[in-house]
C-alpha positions in Angstrom: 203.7 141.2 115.1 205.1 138.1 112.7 205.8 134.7 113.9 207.6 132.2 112.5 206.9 128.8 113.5 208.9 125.5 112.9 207.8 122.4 114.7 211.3 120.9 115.5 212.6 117.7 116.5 215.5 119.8 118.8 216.6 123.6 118.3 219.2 125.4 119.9 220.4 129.2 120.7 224.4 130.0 121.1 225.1 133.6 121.7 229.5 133.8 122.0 230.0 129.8 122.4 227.2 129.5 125.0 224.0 128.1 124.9 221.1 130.5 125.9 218.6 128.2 125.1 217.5 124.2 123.7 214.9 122.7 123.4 214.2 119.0 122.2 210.3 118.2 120.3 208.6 121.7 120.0 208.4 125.1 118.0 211.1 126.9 117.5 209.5 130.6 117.4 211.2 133.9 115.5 209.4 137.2 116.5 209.5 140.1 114.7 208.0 142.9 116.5 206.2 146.2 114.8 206.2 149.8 116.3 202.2 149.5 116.4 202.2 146.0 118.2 200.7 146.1 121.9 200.3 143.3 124.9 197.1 142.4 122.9 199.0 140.9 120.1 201.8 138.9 122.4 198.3 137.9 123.7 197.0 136.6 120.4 200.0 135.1 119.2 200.7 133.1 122.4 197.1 131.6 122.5 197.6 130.8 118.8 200.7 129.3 119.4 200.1 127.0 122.3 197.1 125.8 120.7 198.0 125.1 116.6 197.2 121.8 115.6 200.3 121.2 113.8 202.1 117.7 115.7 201.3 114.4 114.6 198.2 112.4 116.3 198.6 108.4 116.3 196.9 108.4 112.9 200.1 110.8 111.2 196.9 113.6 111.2 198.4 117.3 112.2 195.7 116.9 115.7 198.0 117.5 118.1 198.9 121.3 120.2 202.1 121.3 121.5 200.2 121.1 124.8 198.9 117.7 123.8 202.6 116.6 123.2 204.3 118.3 126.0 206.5 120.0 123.9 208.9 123.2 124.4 209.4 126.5 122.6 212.7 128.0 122.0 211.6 131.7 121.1 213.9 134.4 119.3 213.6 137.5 118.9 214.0 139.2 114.9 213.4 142.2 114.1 214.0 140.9 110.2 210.7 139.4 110.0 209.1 143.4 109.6 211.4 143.7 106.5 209.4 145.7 103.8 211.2 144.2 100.4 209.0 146.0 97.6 210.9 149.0 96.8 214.9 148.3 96.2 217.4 146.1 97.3 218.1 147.0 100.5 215.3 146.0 103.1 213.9 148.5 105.2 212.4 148.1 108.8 211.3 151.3 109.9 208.3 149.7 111.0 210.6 147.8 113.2 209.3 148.0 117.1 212.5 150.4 118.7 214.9 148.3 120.9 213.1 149.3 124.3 209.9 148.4 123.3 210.6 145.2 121.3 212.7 144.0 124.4 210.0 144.8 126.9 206.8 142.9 124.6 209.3 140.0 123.8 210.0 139.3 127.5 205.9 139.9 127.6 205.9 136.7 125.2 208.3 134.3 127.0 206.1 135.2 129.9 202.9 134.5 128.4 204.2 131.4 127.0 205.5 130.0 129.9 202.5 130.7 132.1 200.2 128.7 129.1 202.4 125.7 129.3 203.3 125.8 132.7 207.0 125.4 132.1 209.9 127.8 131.2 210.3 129.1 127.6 214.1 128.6 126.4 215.1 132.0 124.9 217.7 133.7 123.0 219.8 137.1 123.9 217.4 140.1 122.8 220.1 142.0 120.1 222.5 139.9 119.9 223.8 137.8 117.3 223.0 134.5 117.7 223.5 130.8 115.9 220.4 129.0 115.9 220.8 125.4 115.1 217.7 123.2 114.7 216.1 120.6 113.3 213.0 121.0 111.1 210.3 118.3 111.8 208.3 117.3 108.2 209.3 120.2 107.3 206.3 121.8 108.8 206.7 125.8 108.8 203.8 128.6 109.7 204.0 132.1 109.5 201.4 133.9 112.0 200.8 137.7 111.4 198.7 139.9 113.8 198.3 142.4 110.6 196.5 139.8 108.0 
């Protein structure tokens, strides 16, 4: 499983002229979910996420969870993010989780996330095409992977 992470200062998800999701101060969140992946890493990635260090304290100091800030999470599902890019120009992503499965652990995510804040994840449309339009806070970007 690859994450990644933007802290945001708003970010927004429009699937066909509607809005699916928005969020003002958070993390904006792309998945990319591999065949091999389980519940154990949405477990992983969730407690990592709700509890990076990576928002401003009084001091300008990364200190602060977005817990500590109250933020939200606006998270979207991408299967690009499992890319494999060494061999040729064309990206491959066999290892790509199939739809069923990437659908089921990515609503397993939103869940998780929601019950560690205590508030409702914003989401996008699993396999659709979607605008995202957000604003990168710093710019402070983190890529988590479950395989490294």
């Amino acid at each position: 499983m690859r994450a990644v992470i933007q802290r945001v200062t708003q970010a927004s998800c429009t699937v066909d002229g509607v809005c699916t999701g928005e969020i003002k101060q958070g993390l904006l969140v792309l998945l990319g979910i591999e065949e091999d992946d389980t519940d154990s890493e949405t477990e992983w990635v969730a407690h990592k996420l709700v509890n990076l260090r990576i928002f401003s304290d009084e001091a300008g100091l990364m200190n602060k969870s977005i817990q500590d800030i109250a933020g939200n999470i606006l998270l979207i599902s991408q299967f690009t993010l499992i890319a494999q890019t060494r061999k040729g120009n064309r990206p491959s992503f066999i290892r790509a989780a199939k739809p069923n499965k990437a659908e089921q652990l990515y609503q397993t995510m939103s869940e998780r996330l929601s019950a560690l804040l205590n508030k409702q994840v914003q989401m996008g449309v699993f396999g659709a095409d979607m605008e995202i339009d957000l604003c990168n806070d710093g710019p402070v970007t983190i890529i988590l992977d479950t395989k490294e």
